[in-house]
LUMDREN-877577 format. One record per residue (C-alpha): residue in three letters; x, y, z. Coordinates in nm, 2 decimals. Example, Ala and Ser with C-alpha at 12.3 -4.5 7.8 and 13.67 -1.06 7.14 Angstrom:
2
<r->ALA&c1->1.23&c2->-0.45&c3->0.78>
<r->SER&c1->1.37&c2->-0.11&c3->0.71>
This chain:
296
<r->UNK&c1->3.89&c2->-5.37&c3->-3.61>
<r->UNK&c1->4.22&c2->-5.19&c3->-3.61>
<r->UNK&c1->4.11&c2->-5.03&c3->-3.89>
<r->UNK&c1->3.79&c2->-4.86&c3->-3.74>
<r->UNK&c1->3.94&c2->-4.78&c3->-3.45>
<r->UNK&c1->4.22&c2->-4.57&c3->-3.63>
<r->UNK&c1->3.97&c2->-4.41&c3->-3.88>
<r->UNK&c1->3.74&c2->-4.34&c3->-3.52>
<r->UNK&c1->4.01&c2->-4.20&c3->-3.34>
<r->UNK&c1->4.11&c2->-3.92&c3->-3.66>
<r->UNK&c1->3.74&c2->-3.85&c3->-3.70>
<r->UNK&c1->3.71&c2->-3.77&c3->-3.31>
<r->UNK&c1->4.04&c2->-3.57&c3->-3.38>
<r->UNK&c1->3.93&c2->-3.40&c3->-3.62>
<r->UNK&c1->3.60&c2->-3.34&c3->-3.46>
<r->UNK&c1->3.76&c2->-3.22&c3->-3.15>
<r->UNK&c1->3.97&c2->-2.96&c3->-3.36>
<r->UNK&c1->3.66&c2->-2.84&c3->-3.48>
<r->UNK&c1->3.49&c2->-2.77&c3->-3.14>
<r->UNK&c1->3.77&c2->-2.63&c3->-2.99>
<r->UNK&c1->3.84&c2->-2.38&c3->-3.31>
<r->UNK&c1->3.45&c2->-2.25&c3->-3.25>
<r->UNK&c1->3.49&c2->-2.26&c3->-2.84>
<r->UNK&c1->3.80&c2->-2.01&c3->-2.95>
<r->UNK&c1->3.61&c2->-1.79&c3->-3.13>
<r->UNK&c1->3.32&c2->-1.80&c3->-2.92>
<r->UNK&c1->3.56&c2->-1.68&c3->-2.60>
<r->UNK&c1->3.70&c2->-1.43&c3->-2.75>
<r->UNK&c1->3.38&c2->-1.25&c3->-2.90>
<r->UNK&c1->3.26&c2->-1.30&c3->-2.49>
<r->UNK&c1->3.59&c2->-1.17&c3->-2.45>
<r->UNK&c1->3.60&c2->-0.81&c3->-2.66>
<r->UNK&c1->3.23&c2->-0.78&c3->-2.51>
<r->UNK&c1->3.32&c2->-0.79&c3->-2.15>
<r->UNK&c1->3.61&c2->-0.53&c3->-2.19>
<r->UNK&c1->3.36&c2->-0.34&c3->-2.36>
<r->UNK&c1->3.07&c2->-0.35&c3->-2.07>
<r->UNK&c1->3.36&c2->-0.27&c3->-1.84>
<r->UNK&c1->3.41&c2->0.11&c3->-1.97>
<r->UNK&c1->3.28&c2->0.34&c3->-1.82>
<r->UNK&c1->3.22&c2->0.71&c3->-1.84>
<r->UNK&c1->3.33&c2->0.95&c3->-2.06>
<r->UNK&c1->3.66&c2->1.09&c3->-2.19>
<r->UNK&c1->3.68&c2->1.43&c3->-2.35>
<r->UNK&c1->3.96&c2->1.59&c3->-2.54>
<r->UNK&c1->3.95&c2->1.97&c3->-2.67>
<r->UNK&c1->4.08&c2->1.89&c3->-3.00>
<r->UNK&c1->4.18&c2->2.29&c3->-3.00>
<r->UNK&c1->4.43&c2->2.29&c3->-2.78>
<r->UNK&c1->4.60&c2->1.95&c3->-2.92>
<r->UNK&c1->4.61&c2->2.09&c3->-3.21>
<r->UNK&c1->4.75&c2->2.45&c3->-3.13>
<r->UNK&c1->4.98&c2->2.22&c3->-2.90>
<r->UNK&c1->5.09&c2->2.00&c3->-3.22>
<r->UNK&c1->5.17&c2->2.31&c3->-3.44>
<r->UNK&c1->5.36&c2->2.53&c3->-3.14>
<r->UNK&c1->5.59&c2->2.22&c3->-3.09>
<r->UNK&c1->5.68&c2->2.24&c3->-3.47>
<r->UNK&c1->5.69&c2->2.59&c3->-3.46>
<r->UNK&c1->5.92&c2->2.57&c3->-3.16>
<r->UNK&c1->6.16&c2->2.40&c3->-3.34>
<r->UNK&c1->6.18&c2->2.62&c3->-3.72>
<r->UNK&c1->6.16&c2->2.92&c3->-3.54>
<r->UNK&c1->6.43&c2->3.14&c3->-3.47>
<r->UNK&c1->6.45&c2->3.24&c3->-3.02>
<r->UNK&c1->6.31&c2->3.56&c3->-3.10>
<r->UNK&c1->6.06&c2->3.49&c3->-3.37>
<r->UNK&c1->5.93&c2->3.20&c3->-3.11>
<r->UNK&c1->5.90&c2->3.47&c3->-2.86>
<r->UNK&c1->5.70&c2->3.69&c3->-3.05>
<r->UNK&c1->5.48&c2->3.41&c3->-3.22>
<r->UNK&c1->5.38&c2->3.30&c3->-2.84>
<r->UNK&c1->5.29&c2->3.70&c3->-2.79>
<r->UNK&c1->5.09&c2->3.71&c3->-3.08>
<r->UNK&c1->4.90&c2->3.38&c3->-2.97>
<r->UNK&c1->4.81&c2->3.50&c3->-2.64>
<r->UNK&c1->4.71&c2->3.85&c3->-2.76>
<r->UNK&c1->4.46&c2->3.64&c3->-3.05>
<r->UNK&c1->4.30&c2->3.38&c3->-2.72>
<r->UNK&c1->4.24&c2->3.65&c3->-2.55>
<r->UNK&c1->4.07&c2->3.89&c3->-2.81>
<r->UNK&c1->3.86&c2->3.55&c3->-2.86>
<r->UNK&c1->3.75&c2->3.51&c3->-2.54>
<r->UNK&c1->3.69&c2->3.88&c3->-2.50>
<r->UNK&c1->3.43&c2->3.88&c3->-2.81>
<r->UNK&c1->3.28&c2->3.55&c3->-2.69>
<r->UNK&c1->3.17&c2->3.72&c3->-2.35>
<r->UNK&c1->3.01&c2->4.04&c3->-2.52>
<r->UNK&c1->2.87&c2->3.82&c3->-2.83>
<r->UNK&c1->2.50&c2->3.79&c3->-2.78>
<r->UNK&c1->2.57&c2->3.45&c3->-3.03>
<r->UNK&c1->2.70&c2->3.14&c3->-2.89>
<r->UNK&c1->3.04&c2->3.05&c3->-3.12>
<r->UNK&c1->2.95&c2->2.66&c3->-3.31>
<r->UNK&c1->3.08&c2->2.40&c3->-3.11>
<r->UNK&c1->3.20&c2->2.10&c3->-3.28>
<r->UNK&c1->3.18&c2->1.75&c3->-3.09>
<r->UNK&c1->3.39&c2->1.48&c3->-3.22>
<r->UNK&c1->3.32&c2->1.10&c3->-3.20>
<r->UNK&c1->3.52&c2->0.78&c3->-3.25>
<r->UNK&c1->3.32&c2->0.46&c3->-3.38>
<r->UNK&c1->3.56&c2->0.18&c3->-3.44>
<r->UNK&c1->3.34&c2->-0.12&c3->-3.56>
<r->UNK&c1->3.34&c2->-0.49&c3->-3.55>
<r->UNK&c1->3.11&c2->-0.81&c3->-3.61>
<r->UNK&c1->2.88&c2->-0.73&c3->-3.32>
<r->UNK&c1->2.97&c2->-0.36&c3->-3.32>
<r->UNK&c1->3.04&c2->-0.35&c3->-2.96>
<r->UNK&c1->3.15&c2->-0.03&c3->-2.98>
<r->UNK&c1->2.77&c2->0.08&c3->-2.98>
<r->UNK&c1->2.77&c2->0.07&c3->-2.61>
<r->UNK&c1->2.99&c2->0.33&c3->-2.54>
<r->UNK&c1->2.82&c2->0.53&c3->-2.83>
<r->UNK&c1->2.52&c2->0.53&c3->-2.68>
<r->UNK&c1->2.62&c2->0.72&c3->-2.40>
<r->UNK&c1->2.82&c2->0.95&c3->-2.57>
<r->UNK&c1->2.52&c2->1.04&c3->-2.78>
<r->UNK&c1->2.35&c2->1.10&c3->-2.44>
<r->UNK&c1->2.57&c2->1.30&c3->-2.31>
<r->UNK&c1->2.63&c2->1.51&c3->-2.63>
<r->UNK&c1->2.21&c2->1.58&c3->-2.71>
<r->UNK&c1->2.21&c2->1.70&c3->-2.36>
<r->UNK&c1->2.43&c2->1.98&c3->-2.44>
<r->UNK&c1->2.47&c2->2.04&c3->-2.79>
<r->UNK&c1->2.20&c2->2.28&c3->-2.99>
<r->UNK&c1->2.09&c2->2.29&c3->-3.38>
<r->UNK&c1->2.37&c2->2.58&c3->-3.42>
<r->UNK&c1->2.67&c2->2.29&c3->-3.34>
<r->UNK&c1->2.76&c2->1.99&c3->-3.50>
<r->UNK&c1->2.80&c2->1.67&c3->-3.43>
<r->UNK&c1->3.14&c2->1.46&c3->-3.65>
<r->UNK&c1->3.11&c2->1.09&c3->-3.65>
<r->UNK&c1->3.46&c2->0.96&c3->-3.73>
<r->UNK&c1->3.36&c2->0.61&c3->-3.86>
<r->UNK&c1->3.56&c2->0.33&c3->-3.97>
<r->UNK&c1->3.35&c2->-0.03&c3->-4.00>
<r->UNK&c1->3.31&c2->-0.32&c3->-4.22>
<r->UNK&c1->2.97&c2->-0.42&c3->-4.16>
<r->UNK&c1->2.86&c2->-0.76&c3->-3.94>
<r->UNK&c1->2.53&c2->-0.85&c3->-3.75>
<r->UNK&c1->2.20&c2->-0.68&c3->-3.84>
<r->UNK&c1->2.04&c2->-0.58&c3->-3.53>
<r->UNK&c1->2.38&c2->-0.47&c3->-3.37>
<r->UNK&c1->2.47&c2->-0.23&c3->-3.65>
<r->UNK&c1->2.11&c2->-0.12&c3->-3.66>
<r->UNK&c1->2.08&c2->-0.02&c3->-3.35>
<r->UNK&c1->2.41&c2->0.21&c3->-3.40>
<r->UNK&c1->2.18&c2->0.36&c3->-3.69>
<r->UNK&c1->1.93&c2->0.43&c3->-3.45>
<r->UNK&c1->2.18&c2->0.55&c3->-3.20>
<r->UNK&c1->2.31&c2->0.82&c3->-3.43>
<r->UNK&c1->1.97&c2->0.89&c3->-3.55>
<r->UNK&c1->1.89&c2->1.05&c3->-3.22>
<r->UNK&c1->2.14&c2->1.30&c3->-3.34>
<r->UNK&c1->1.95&c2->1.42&c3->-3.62>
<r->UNK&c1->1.61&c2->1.38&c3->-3.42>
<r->UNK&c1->1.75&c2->1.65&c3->-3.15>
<r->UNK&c1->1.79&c2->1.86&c3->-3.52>
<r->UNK&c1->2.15&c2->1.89&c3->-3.42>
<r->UNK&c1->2.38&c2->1.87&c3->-3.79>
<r->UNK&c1->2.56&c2->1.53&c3->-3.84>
<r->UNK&c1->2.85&c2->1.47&c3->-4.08>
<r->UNK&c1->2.99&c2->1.11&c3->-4.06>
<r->UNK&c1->3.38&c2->1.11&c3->-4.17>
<r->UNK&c1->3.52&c2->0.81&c3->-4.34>
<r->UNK&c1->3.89&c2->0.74&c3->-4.36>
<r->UNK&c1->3.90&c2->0.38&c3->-4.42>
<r->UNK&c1->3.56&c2->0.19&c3->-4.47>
<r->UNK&c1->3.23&c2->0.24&c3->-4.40>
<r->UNK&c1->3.09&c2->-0.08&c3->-4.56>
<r->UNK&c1->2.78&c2->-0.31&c3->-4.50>
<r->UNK&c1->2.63&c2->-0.26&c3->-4.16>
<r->UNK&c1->2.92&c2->0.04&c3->-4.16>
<r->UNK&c1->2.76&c2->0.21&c3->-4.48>
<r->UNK&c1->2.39&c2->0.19&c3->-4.26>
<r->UNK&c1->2.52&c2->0.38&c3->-4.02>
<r->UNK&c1->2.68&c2->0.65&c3->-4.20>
<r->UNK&c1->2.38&c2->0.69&c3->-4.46>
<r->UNK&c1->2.21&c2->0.81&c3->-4.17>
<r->UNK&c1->2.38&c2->1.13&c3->-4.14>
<r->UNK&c1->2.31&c2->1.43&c3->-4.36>
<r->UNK&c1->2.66&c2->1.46&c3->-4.49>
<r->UNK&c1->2.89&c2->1.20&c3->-4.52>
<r->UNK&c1->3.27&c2->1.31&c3->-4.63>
<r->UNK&c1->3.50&c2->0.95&c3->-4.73>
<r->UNK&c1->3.88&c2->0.98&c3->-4.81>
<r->UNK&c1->3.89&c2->0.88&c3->-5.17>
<r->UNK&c1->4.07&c2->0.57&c3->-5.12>
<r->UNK&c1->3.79&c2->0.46&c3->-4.83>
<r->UNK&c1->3.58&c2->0.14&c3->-4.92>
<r->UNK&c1->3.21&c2->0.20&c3->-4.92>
<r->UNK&c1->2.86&c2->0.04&c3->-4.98>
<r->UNK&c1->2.85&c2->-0.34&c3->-4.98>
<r->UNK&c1->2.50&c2->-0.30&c3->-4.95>
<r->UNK&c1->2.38&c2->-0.63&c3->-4.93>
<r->UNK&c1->2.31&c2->-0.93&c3->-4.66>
<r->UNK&c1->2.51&c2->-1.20&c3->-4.62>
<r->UNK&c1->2.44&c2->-1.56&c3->-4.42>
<r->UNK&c1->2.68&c2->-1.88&c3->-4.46>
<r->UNK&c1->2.82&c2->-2.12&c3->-4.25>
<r->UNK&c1->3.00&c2->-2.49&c3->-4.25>
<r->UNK&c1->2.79&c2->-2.84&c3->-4.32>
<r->UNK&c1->2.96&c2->-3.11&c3->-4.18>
<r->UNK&c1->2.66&c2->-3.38&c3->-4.25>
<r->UNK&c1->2.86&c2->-3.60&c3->-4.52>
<r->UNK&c1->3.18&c2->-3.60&c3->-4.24>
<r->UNK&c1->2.91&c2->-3.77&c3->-4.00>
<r->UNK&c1->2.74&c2->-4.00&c3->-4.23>
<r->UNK&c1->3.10&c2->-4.13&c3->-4.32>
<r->UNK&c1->3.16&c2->-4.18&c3->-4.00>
<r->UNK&c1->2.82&c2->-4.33&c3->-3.92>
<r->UNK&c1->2.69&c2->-4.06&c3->-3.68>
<r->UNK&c1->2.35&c2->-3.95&c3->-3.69>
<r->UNK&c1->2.26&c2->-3.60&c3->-3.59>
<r->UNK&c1->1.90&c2->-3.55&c3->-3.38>
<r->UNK&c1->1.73&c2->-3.23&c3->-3.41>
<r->UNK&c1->1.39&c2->-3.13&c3->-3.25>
<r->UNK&c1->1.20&c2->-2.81&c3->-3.33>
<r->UNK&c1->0.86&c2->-2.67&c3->-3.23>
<r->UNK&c1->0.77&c2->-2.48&c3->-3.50>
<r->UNK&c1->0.83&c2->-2.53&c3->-3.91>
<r->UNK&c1->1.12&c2->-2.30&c3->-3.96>
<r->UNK&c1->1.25&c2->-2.28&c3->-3.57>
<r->UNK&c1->1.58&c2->-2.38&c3->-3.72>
<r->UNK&c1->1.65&c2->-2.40&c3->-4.12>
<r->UNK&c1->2.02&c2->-2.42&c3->-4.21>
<r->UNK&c1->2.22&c2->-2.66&c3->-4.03>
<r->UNK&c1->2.57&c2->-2.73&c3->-3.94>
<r->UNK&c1->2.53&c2->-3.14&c3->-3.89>
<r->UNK&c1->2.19&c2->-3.18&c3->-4.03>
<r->UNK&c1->2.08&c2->-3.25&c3->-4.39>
<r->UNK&c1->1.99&c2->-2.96&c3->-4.54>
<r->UNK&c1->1.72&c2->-2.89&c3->-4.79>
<r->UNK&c1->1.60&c2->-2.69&c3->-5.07>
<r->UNK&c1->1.32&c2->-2.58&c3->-4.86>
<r->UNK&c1->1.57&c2->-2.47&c3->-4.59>
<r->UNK&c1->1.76&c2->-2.32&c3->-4.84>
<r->UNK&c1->1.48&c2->-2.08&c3->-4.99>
<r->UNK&c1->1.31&c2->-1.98&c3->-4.66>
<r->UNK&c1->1.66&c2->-1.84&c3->-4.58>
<r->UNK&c1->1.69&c2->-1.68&c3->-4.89>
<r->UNK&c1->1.34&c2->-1.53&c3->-4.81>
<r->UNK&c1->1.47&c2->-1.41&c3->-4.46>
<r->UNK&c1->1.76&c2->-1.30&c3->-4.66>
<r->UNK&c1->1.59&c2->-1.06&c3->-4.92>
<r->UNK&c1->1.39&c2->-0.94&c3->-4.65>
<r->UNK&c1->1.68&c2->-0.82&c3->-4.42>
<r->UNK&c1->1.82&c2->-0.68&c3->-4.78>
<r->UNK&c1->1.50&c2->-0.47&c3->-4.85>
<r->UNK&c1->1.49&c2->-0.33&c3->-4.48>
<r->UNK&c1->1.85&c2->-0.24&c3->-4.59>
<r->UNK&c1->1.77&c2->-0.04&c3->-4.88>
<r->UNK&c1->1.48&c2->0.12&c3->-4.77>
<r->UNK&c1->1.66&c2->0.29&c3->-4.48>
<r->UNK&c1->1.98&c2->0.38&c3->-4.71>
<r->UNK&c1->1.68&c2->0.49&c3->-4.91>
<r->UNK&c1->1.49&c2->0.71&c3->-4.64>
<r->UNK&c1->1.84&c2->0.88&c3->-4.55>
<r->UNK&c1->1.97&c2->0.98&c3->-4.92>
<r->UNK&c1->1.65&c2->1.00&c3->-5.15>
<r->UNK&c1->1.82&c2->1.13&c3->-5.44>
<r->UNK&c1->2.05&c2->0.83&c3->-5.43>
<r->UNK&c1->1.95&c2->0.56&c3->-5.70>
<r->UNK&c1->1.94&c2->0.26&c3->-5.45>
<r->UNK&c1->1.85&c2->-0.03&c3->-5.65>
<r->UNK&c1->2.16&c2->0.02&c3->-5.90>
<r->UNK&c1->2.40&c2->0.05&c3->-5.58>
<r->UNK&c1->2.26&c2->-0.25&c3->-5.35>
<r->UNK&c1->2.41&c2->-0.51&c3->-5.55>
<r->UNK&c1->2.68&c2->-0.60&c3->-5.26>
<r->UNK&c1->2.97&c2->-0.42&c3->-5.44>
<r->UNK&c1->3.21&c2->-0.17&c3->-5.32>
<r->UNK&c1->3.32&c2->0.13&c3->-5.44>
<r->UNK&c1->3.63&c2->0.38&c3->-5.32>
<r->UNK&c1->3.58&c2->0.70&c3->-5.23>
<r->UNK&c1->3.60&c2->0.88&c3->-5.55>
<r->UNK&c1->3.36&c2->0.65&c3->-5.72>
<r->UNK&c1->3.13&c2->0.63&c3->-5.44>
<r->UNK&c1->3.07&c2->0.98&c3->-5.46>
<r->UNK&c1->3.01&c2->0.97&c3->-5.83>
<r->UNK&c1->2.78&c2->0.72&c3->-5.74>
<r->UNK&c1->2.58&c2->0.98&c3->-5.49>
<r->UNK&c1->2.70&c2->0.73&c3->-5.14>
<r->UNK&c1->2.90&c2->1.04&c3->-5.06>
<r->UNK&c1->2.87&c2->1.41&c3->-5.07>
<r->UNK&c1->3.24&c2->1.52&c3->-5.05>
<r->UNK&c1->3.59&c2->1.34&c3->-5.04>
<r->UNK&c1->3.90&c2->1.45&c3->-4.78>
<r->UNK&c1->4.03&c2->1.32&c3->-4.50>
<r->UNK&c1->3.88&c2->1.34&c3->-4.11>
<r->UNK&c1->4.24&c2->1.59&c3->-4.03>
<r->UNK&c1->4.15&c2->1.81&c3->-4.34>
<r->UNK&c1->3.75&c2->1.84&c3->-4.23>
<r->UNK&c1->3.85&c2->1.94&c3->-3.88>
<r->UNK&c1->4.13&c2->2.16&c3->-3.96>
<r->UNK&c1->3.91&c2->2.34&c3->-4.19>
């Protein structure tokens, strides 16, 4: 009786772990998503004047007191000269607007996306551009699709979209940026993984050790297929499979849609490529950084 008591009682430990490890998760997923939800309007940054700000603080510093002095001369006379031939130009001068997209599981991120994509369509025209500064590894189908379709609305306003990627655009991150009609990656960036990916824990032979049955009732034959504490089967196995392939060809026929000269089926086997093979590959049209492109 000790015995079963003592095997009981690490089981239950054990199984306690377990629940409290997911409840962790769980919370901090619910977590991430309320900080998200909580932010609110937009901030906007005239990457111009940071960037003439960066270089006169260097140049500040190599530059002799009167050399300084007559480099800030020069600079005004050059603004203003600008601005004079912007307010007798009869062409509006190609505004560039910059976006962030940091990416995670649930791309939560899509959110505040959204209403930057608002709020840029509402001003830009087809002689702007629109920069997508992406960096994402991919997670849950509908949540990364619907950050396709968010930056779709880009292209559907007939406003140019170039997605940038420094560091990975991968999985549910490559959907997104295939979307756009030029994407530029740094040639060490990951890219592709285009492929669908399901998988989880079974803890039915811990139970049946333990002599716990699990109960499930479902309305419906495949309401609920894989399990964490049931059996499963072959049957549940291959339906997911099914669901699987399914999700995998909805996957390649939009990758397809955006870049039709790109051979899809030899490039939607799950691998990833760097930069500089991915464009050999035709997954991107141009290597550099997201610094160079703007500079530039």
């Amino acid at each position: 009786m000790t015995a079963f008591f003592l095997d009981f009682s690490l089981f239950l430990l054990k199984a306690i772990t377990i629940v409290l490890a997911i409840i962790a998760v769980l919370f901090s997923i619910a977590s991430i998503s309320r900080r998200e939800s909580r932010q609110i309007g937009l901030t906007v940054e005239k990457l111009n004047d940071k960037y003439r700000d960066m270089a006169d603080i260097l140049q500040q510093k190599v530059l002799g007191k009167a050399d300084w002095k007559a480099h800030q001369k020069n600079q005004k006379k050059e603004l203003k000269e600008i601005e004079k031939n912007s307010k007798h130009s009869e062409l509006q001068e190609k505004r560039i607007f910059v976006l962030d997209f940091k990416g995670d599981v649930r791309a939560t991120a899509v959110e505040s996306l959204r209403e930057e994509i608002t709020a840029v369509i509402s001003v830009a025209n087809q002689s702007d551009e629109v920069i997508v500064r992406l960096d994402n590894s991919g997670g849950a189908v509908q949540d990364h699709g619907l950050g396709a379709s968010q930056l779709q609305r880009i292209k559907d306003n007939k406003i140019p979209l170039v997605v940038i990627v420094d560091k990975v655009a991968a999985s549910g991150g490559y959907l997104m940026a295939s979307v756009a009609n030029k994407i530029v990656a740094a040639p060490f960036a990951i890219i592709g993984s285009i492929g669908v990916l399901a998988q989880l824990p079974n803890f039915n032979r811990l139970l049946e050790k333990q002599g716990i049955d699990w109960e499930q009732v479902t309305a419906g034959k495949y309401k609920r297929t894989l399990t964490m504490f049931g059996k499963n089967t072959e049957e549940d196995r291959e339906k997911t499979r099914q669901d699987l392939e399914e999700v995998h060809g909805l996957f390649k026929g939009a990758v397809s849609f955006h870049r039709p000269n790109l051979d899809v089926e030899s490039v939607s086997t799950g691998e990833y490529w760097y930069g500089t093979k991915a464009m050999e590959l035709g997954l991107v049209d141009e290597l550099g950084s997201s610094d160079d492109y703007l500079l530039n």
